[in-house]
C-alpha positions in Angstrom: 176.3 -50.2 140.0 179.7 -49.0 138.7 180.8 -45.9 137.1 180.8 -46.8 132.7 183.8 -45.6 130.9 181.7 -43.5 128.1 183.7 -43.0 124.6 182.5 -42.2 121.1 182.4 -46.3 120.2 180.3 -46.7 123.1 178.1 -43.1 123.4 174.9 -44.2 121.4 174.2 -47.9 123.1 175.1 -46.6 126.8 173.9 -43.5 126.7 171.1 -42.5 123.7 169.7 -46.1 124.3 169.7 -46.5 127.7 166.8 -47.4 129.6 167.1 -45.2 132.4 168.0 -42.1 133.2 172.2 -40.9 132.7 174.3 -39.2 134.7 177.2 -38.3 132.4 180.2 -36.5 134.0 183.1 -34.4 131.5 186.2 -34.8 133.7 190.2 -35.1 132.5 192.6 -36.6 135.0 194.6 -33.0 135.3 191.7 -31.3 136.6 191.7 -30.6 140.4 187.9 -30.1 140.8 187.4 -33.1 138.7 189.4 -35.2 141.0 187.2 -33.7 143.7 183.7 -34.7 142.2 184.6 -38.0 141.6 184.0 -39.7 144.6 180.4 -38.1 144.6 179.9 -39.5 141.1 181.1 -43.1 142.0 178.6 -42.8 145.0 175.4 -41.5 143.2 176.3 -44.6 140.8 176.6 -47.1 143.8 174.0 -45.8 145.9 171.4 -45.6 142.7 170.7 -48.3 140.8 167.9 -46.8 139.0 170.2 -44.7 137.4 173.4 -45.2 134.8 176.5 -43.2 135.7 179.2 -42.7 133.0 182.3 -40.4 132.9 183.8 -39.0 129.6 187.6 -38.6 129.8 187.7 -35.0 127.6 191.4 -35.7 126.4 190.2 -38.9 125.0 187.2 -38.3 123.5 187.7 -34.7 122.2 184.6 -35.3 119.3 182.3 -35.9 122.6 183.5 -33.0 124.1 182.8 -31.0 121.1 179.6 -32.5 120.4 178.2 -31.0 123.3 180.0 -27.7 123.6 181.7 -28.5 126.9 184.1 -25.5 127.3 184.8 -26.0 131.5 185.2 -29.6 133.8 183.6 -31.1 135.4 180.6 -30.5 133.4 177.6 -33.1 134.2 175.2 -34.2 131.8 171.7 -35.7 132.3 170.0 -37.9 129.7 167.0 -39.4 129.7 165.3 -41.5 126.9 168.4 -40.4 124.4 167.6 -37.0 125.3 170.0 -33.8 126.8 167.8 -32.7 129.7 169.9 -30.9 131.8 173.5 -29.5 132.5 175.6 -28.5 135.6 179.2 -27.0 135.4 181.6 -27.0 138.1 181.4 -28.9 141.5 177.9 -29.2 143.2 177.2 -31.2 146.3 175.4 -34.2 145.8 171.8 -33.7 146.6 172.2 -31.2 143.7 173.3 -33.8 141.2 170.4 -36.0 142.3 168.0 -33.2 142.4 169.1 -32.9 137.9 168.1 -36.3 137.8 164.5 -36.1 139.4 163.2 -32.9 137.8 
């Protein structure tokens, strides 16, 4: 499965509906460590097809990135059943980001 393009139009369907759990990552293209998560993002979304993977650009969607306090990027969400469950700032290793998904 691909990486979704989260925004504020799409946020509630993909994300607070969704019937799996969501990886959500906080990223903006002029961020360094951003740019160095990404390709661990787009594989946890192609190797998982259990779960949905979404990135929020933070210059476009400033009202999401309010919504949910994010003050640093990356910052990586997981929702499950519409619900915040857990929250990881900065870069982490893989098995870390897949270890926020199982608990």
């Amino acid at each position: 499965m691909s990486v979704i393009e989260i925004t504020a139009a799409n946020f509630e369907q993909e994300v607070l509906k969704a019937d799996k759990p969501v990886l959500l990552d906080f990223w903006a293209v002029w961020c360094g460590p951003c740019r160095m998560l990404s390709p661990v993002i787009e594989e946890i979304a192609a190797e998982n097809p259990q779960i949905k993977v979404g990135k929020v650009n933070v210059d476009n969607e400033m009202t999401l990135a309010e919504k949910y306090n994010i003050m640093s990027i990356p910052t990586v969400m997981v929702f499950r059943n519409g619900k915040l469950v857990d929250t990881s700032v900065g870069v982490k290793p893989k098995r870390e980001l897949l270890a926020m998904i199982e608990e």
